[in-house]
C-alpha positions in Angstrom: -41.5 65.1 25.9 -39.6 67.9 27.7 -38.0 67.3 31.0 -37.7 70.3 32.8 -40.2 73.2 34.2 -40.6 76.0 31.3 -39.9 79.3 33.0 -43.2 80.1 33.0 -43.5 78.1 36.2 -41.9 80.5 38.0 -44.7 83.8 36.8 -43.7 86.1 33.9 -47.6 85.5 32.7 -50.8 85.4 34.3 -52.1 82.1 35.7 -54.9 81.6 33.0 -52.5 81.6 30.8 -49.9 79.3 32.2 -49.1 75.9 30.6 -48.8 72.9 32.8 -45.9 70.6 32.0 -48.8 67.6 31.1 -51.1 69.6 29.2 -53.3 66.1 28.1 -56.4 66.7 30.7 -57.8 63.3 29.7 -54.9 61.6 31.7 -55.7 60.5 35.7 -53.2 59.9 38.0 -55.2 57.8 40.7 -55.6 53.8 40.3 -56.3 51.4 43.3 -52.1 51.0 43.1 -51.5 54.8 43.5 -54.4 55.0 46.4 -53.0 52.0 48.2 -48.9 53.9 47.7 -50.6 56.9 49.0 -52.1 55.6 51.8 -49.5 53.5 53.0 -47.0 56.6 52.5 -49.3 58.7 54.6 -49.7 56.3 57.5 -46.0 56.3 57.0 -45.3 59.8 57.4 -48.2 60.7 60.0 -46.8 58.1 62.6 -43.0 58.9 62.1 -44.1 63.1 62.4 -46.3 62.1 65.7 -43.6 60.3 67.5 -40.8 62.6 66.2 -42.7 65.8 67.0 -43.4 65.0 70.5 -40.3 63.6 71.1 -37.9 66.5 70.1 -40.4 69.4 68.9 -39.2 69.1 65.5 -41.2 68.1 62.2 -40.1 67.6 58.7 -42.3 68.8 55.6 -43.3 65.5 53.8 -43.9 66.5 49.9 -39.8 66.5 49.2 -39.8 63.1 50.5 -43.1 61.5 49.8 -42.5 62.7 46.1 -39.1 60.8 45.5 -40.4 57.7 47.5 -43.9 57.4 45.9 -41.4 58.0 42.7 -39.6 54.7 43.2 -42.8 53.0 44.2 -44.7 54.1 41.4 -42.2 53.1 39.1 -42.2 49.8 40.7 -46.3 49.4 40.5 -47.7 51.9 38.7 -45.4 52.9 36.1 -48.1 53.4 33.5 -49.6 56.6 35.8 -46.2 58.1 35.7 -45.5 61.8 36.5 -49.6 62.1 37.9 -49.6 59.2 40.1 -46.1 60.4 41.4 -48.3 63.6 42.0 -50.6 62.2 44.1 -48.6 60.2 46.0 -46.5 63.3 46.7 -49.9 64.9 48.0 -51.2 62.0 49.8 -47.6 61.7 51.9 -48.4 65.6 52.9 -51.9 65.0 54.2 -50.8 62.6 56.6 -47.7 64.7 58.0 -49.8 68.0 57.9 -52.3 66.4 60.0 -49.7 65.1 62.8 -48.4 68.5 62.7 -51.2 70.0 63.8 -52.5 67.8 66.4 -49.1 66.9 68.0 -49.6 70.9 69.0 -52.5 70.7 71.0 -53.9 67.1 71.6 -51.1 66.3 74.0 -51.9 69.3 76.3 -55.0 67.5 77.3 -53.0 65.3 79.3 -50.4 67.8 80.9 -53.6 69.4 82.5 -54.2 65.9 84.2 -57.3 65.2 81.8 -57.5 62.4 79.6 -58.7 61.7 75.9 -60.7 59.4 73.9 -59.9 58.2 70.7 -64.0 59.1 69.3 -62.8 62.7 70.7 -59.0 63.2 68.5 -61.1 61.4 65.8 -63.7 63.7 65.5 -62.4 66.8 65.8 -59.4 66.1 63.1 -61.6 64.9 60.7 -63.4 68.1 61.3 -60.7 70.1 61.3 -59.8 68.3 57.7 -62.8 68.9 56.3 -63.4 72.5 57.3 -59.8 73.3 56.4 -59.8 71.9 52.9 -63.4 73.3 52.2 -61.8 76.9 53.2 -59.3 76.3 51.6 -60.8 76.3 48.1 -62.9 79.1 48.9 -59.8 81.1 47.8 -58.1 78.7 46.0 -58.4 80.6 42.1 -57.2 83.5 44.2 -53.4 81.7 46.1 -52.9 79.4 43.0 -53.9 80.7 39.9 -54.4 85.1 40.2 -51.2 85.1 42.5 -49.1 82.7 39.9 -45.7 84.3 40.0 -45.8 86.4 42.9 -46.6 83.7 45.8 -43.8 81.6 44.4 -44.5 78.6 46.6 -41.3 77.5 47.2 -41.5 73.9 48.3 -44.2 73.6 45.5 -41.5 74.1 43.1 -39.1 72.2 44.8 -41.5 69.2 44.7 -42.7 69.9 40.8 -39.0 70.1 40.1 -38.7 66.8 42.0 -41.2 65.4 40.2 -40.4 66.1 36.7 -36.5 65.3 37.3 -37.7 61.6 38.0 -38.9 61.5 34.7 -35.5 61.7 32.7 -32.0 62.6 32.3 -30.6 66.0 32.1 -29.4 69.2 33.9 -32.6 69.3 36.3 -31.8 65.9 37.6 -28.4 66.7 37.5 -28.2 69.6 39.7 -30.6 67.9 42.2 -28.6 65.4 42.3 -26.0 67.9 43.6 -27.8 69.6 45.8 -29.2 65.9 47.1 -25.8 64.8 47.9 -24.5 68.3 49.6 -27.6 68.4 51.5 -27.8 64.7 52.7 -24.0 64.5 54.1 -24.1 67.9 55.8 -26.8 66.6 57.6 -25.6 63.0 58.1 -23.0 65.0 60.0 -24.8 67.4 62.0 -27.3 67.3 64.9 -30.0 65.9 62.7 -28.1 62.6 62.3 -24.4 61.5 63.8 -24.1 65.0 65.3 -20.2 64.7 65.1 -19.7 68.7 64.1 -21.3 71.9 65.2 -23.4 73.5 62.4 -24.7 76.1 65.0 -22.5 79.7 64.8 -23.9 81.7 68.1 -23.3 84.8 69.8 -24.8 85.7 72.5 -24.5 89.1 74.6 -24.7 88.5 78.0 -24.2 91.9 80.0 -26.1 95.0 80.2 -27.2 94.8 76.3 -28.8 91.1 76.1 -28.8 89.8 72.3 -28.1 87.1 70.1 -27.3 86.3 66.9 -26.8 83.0 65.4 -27.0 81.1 62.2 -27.9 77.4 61.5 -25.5 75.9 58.8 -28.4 74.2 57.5 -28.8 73.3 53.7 -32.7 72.9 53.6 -32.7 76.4 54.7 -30.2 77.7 52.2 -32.2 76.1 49.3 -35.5 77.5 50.1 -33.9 81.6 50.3 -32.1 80.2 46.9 -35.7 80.0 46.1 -37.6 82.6 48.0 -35.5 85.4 47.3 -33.9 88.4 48.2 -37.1 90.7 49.1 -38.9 87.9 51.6 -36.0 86.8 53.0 -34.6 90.2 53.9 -38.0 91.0 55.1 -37.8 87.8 57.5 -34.5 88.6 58.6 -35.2 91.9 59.3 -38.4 90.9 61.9 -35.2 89.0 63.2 -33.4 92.1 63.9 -36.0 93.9 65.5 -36.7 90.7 68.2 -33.4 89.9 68.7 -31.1 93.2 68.6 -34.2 95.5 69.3 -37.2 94.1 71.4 -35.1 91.2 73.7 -32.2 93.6 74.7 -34.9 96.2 76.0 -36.9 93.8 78.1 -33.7 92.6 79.6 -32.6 96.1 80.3 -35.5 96.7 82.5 -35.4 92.8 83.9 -31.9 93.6 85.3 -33.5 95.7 87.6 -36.0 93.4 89.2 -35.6 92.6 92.9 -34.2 89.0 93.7 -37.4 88.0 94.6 -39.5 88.6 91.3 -40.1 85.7 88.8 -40.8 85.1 85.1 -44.5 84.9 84.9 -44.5 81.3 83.6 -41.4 79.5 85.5 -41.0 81.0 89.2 -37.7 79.3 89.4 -36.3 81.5 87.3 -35.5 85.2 88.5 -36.2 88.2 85.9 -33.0 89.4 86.8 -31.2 86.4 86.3 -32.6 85.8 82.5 -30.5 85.7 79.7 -31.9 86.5 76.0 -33.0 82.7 75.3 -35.2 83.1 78.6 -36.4 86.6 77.3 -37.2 85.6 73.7 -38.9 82.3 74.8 -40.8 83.8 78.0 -41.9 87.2 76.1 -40.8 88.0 72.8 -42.6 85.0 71.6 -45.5 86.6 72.5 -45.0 89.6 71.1 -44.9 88.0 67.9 -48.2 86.0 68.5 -49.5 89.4 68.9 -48.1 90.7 65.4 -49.6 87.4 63.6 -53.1 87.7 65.5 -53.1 91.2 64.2 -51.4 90.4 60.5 -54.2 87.8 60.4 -56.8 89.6 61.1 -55.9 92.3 58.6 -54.9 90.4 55.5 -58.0 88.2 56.4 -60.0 91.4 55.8 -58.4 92.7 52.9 -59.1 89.3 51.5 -62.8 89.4 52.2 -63.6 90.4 48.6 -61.8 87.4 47.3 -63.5 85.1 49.6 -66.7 87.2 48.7 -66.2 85.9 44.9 -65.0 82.5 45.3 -68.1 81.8 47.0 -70.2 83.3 44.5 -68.3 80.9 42.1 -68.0 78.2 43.8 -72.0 78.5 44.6 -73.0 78.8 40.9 -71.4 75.5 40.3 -71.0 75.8 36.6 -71.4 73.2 34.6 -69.2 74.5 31.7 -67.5 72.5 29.1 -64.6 74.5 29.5 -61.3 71.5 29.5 -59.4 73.9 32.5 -62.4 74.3 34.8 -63.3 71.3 37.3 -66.6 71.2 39.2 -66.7 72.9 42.8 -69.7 71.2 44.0 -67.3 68.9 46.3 -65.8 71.9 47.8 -69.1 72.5 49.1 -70.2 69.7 50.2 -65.9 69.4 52.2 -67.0 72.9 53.7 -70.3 71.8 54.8 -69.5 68.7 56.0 -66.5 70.1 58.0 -69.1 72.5 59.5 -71.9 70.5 60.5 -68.9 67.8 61.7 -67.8 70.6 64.2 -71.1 70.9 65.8 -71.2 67.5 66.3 -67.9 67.3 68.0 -69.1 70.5 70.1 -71.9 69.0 71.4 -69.6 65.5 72.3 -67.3 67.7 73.8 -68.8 70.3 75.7 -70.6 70.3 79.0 -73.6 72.1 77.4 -75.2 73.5 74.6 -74.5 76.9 75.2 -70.9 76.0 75.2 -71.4 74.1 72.2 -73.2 77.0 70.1 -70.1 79.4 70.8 -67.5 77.6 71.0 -67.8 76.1 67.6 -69.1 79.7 66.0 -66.0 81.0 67.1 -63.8 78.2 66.3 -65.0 77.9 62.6 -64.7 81.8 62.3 -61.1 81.5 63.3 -60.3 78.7 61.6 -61.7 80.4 58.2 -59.3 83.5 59.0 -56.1 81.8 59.7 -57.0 78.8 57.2 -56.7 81.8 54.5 -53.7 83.0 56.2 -52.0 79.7 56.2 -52.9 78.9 52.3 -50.8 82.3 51.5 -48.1 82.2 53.6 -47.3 78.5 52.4 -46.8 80.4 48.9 -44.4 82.6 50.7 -42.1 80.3 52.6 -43.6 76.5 52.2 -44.8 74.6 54.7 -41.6 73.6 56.2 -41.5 76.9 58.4 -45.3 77.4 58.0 -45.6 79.6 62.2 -48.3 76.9 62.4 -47.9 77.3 66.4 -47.8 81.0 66.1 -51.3 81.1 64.2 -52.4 78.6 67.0 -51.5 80.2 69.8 -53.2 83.6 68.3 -56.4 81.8 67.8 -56.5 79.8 71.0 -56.0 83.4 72.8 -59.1 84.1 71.6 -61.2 81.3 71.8 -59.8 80.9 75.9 -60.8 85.0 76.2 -64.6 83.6 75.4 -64.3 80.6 77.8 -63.2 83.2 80.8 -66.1 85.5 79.6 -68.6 83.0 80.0 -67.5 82.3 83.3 -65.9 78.8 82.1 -62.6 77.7 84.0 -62.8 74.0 85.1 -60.5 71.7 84.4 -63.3 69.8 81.8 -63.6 73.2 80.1 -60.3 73.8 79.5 -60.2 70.4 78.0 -62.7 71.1 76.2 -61.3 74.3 74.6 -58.0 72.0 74.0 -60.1 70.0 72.2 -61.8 73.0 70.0 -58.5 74.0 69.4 -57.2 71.0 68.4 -60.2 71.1 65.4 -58.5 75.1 64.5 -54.7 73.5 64.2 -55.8 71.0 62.3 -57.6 73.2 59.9 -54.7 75.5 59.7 -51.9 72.7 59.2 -54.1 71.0 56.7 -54.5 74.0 54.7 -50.4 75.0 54.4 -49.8 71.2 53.4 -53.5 71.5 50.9 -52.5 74.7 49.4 -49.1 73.4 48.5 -49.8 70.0 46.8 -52.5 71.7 44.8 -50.2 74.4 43.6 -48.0 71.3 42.4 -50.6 69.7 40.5 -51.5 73.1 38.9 -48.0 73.6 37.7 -47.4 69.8 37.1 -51.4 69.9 35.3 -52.8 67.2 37.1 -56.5 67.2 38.7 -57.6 69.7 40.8 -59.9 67.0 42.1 -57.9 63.9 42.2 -55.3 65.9 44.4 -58.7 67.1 46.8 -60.0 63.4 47.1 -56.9 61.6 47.8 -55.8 64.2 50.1 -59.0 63.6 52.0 -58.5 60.3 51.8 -54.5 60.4 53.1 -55.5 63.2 55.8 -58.2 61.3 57.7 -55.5 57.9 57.6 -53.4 60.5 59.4 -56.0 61.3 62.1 -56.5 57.9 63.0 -52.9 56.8 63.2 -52.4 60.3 65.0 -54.5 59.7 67.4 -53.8 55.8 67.8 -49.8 57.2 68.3 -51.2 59.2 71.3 -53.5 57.0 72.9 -51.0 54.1 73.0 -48.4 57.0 74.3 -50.8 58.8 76.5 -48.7 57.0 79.9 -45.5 58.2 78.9 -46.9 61.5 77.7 -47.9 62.3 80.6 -44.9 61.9 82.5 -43.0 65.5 83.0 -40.3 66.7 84.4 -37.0 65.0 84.5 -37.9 61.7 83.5 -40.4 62.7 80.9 -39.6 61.1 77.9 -41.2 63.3 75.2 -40.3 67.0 75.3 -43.7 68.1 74.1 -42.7 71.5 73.8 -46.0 73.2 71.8 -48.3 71.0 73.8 -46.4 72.4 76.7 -47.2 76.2 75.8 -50.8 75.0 75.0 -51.4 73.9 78.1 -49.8 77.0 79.9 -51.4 79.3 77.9 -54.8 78.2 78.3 -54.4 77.7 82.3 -52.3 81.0 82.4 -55.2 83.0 81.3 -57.8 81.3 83.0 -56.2 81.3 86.1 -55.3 85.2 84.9 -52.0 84.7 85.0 -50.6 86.1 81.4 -48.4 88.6 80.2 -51.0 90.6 77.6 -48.8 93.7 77.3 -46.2 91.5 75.1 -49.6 90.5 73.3 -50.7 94.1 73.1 -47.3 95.2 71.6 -47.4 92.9 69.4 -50.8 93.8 68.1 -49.5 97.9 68.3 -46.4 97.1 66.2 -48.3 95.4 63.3 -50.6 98.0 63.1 -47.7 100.5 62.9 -46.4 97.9 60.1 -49.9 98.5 58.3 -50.1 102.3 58.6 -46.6 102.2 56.6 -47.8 99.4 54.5 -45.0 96.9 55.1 -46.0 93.5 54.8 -47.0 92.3 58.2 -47.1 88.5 58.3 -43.5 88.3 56.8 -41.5 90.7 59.3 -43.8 88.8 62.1 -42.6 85.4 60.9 -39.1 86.5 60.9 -39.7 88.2 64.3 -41.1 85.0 65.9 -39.0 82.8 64.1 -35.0 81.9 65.3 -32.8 84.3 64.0 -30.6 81.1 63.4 -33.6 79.9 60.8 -33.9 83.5 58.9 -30.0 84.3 58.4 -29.5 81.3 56.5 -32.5 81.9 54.1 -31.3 84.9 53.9 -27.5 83.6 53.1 -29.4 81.6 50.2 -31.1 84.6 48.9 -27.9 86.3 48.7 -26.4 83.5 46.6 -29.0 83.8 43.8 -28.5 87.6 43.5 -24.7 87.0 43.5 -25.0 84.7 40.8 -27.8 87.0 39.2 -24.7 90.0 39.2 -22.2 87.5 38.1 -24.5 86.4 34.5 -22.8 88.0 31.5 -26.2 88.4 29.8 -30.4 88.0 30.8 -29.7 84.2 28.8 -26.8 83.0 31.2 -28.5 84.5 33.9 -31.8 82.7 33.7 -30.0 79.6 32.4 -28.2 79.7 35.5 -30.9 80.8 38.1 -33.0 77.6 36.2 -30.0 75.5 37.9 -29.6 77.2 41.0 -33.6 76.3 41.6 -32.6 73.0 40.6 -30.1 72.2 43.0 -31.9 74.1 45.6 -34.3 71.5 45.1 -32.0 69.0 45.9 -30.6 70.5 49.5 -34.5 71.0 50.4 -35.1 67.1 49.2 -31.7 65.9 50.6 -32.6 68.2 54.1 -36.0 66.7 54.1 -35.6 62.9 53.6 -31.9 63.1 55.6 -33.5 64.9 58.8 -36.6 62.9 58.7 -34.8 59.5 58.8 -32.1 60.9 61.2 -35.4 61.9 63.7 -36.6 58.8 63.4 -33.6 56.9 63.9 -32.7 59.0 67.0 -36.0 58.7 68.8 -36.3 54.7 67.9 -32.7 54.1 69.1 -31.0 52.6 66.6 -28.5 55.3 66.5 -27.2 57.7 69.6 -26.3 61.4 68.4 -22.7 62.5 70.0 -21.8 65.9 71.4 -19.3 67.1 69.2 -15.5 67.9 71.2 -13.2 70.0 70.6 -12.8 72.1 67.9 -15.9 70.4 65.9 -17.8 72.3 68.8 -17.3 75.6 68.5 -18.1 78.8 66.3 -15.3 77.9 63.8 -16.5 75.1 63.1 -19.4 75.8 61.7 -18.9 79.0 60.2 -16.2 76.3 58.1 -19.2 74.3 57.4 -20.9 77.3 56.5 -18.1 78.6 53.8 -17.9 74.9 52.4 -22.0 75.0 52.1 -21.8 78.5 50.3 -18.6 77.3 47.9 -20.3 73.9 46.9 -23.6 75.1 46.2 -22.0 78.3 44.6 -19.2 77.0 42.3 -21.7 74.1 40.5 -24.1 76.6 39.5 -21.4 79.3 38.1 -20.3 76.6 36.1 -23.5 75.6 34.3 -23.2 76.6 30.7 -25.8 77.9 28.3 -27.7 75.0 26.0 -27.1 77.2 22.8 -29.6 74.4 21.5 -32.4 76.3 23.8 
């Protein structure tokens, strides 16, 4: 059997036409063994992204990792399901961390506004939001998976697929994973995700009358997925980047310096507007701006969509019964969708104070969902779901859905827990979608079942509510400590909560919203792609410059190939052992978050010299040089 990826995995023919890597569709990759693995990886990975999310902000995409462990534990159990159980449990690990990564987001928030919450109440309104999420989902998925094949390249879908297929042998796949596994994993052993002995953080920052910043995290798992991404999206990103950072930011602090001493930001009244420096700026106000761009990007590539969504119905509500091997029945789908639906209403009228309430809310909640659901299935075939602007897409539909609270005349403290609650049902949707969307697009390259990947990650995503919101009941004391001696940061629940109070109570800046909104229509008129520049504009700078640096690599190395041969032999590799920083970045990170927030290890501030710019722009030349020089090296299998 052949143990790589055929180059067809990566587009050059149309998705109907594309040849899976198991091509025997009699084969299953689900047995009680791999359900059990699954479940248990997902329980895993829903808990550790719960208590590691709330505690530092930060959450690690689970395919890379659940794929190499349910690897080793299907080999140990279930060797006879091979590459399709390893599939599955790949899939099953992403429910449960997609999940947690949504509900970490908003859940939490019900606290900070002095409110408490049940455990029917997270319960019901995640396995809503799974439900309706999935069931949108594949509405459109023929559209994301198989009509875009090639051109949303799905990055962390490859990196996974790549993952998976390398398990199954020897050779240069494995090989140059390995690589990339090993750079990956002791850079970050080394950094701030682990030990945190050396700076891998190069800032600049201008502090005067022309406030901007540039910086640039040495970060492999980065690197890997511009490596894989390339040059076009990246540059795109980084230039939304430019504009927030060296355009947008340096303009609101030119007119800040000239507040009076006694005029505050409008979210922190300790701190003076003329006493802000550009991380104040960007987090108070540029952030918004680019809420504004994705609210308006949304809403525009949700309509362009509409006749796509308009023919996956129609298909989906013919439920064919052909004979065709490569089509599955839908019928599921729509009974997902349904159920999601009529599990909304159910929440709404648990939730809410009336039915009135109830009616709207949930109307407007589903149609929200369905628009950024959509948005969140393509942009994870843009840049994965690692930097998936889950809180972004949030924050634009919460907006909304606390506009019709205030219209209605609702503003008490049990409404806005109840719109915390409705929104917690839109994040999930949205999460679950990025992380759906992603391990579907690895069975479709992998050519495992459409359907086996939809049930278990039903199954995997609802284990993930309940240990979700079992992490945050039993935590609900210490969450709701703040200040000083808080013990989780909470930092989205935090803007969750302040956003919905701010506009209730009236108190929100909506000209950075309405900018926002103005510059992506500008972006439209010119026809420059919207959600990719308003990523990049709401994302770090420090995130987009390395992707960037990695997309640069892979046209270096493109201009360096002798002939079109060398040059794919050699990109081929260069995916590969981008692969391997993503993997080594994932499962690294995730065990350095967990080990930091448990306590068994205590991260240092690096001293000295291993503090500073040098340092890691060092680190940064070594990352470039080893990732670079393996790759120029491959040689051509004249065999091939």
């Amino acid at each position: 059997m052949k143990k790589k990826l055929s180059k067809e995995a990566y587009g050059g023919v149309h998705g109907k036409d594309y040849v899976p890597y198991i091509t025997d569709k009699s084969k299953r990759g689900t047995n009680l063994s791999v359900i059990i693995i699954g479940i248990l990886l997902s329980a895993v990975f829903a808990a550790s992204t719960a208590y590691s999310g709330m505690k530092s902000g930060l959450t690690v995409a689970a395919g890379i990792p659940g794929a190499i462990i349910g690897s080793m534990l299907i080999g140990a159990f279930a060797r006879n399901k091979g590459i399709l159980g390893k599939n599955i449990t790949q899939g099953m690990a992403s429910g449960g961390e997609s999940v947690a990564s949504g509900m970490i987001y908003v859940l939490p928030s019900i606290i900070l506004i002095g409110s408490s919450i049940t455990f029917l109440e997270g319960l019901i309104v995640g396995v809503g939001g799974v439900l309706f999420g999935m069931g949108c989902l594949s509405l459109v998925y023929k559209y994301l998976i198989v009509e875009e094949h090639g051109k949303l390249m799905y990055p962390e879908s490859m990196a996974i697929s790549e993952t998976l297929i390398a398990s199954e042998g020897d050779g240069d796949a494995i090989k140059f994973m390995g690589i990339g596994f090993v750079i990956s994993g002791i850079i970050n052993v080394l950094t701030g995700s682990f030990l945190n002995i050396i700076n891998n953080s190069i800032t600049y920052v201008g502090s005067k009358f022309y406030k901007w910043k540039f910086s640039t995290e040495v970060n492999p798992l980065l690197l890997g997925i511009g490596f894989i991404v390339g040059l076009e999206v990246s540059l795109t990103m980084f230039a939304g980047s430019i504009l927030a950072n060296f355009g947008v930011a340096p303009l609101i602090g030119y007119f800040t310096d000239m507040a009076a001493n006694n005029m505050h930001s409008w979210n922190d009244a300790s701190l003076l507007l003329n006493q802000m420096d550009v991380n104040a700026i960007s987090g108070s106000y540029v952030k918004y701006i680019g809420a504004g761009m994705m609210l308006c990007g949304g809403l525009i590539g949700a309509i362009k969509l509409i006749p796509t969504i308009v023919v996956s119905i129609k298909e989906t509500l013919k439920a064919k019964s052909s004979k065709d091997s490569n089509s599955e029945s839908n019928s599921s789908e729509i009974i997902i969708l349904l159920a999601g639906s009529v599990v909304a209403f159910i929440a709404g009228f648990m939730i809410s104070q009336s039915i009135k309430m109830a009616i709207i809310a949930v109307i407007v909640s589903l149609l929200l969902s369905l628009l950024f659901v959509i948005v969140s299935g393509r942009l994870t075939g843009t840049i994965g779901t690692s930097n998936l602007p889950v809180s972004g897409m949030t924050i634009a539909s919460l907006v909304i859905l606390t506009l019709v609270f205030v219209i209605m005349g609702w503003s008490s403290q049990a409404d806005n827990k109840s719109l915390l609650l409705f929104a917690a049902f839109m994040v999930v949707a949205i999460s679950v979608a990025g992380g759906y969307s992603q391990s579907q697009k690895v069975s479709y390259i992998i050519g495992g079942s459409k359907k086996e990947m939809q049930n278990s990650f039903l199954i995997s995503s609802i284990v993930g509510v309940v240990v979700v919101t079992g992490t945050i009941k039993i935590l609900s004391e210490q969450l709701a400590v703040t200040g000083v001696d808080a013990q989780f940061a909470l930092p989205q629940a935090n803007l969750m909560a302040t956003l919905t109070s701010g506009i209730m109570s009236g108190d929100l800046p909506w000209p950075m919203i309405i900018v926002g909104i103005v510059m992506a229509l500008f972006l439209f008129l010119l026809n420059l792609p919207i959600m990719t520049i308003a990523i990049g504009f709401y994302l770090p700078i420090s995130t987009t410059s390395i992707i960037l640096v990695g997309a640069l690599i892979r046209v270096f190395i493109e201009k360096m190939s002798k002939n079109e041969k060398e040059k794919e032999t050699k990109v081929a590799n260069g995916i590969s052992l981008s692969s391997g920083l993503v993997a080594g970045g994932s499962i690294i990170g995730l065990v350095g978050i967990i080990l930091q927030v448990t306590g068994l290890i205590t991260p240092k501030t690096p001293v000295g010299f291993a503090s500073g710019n040098m340092m890691a722009i060092i680190l940064l030349v070594i990352l470039v040089i080893a990732t670079t020089v393996p790759i120029m090296l491959s040689k051509v299998n004249k065999t091939e």
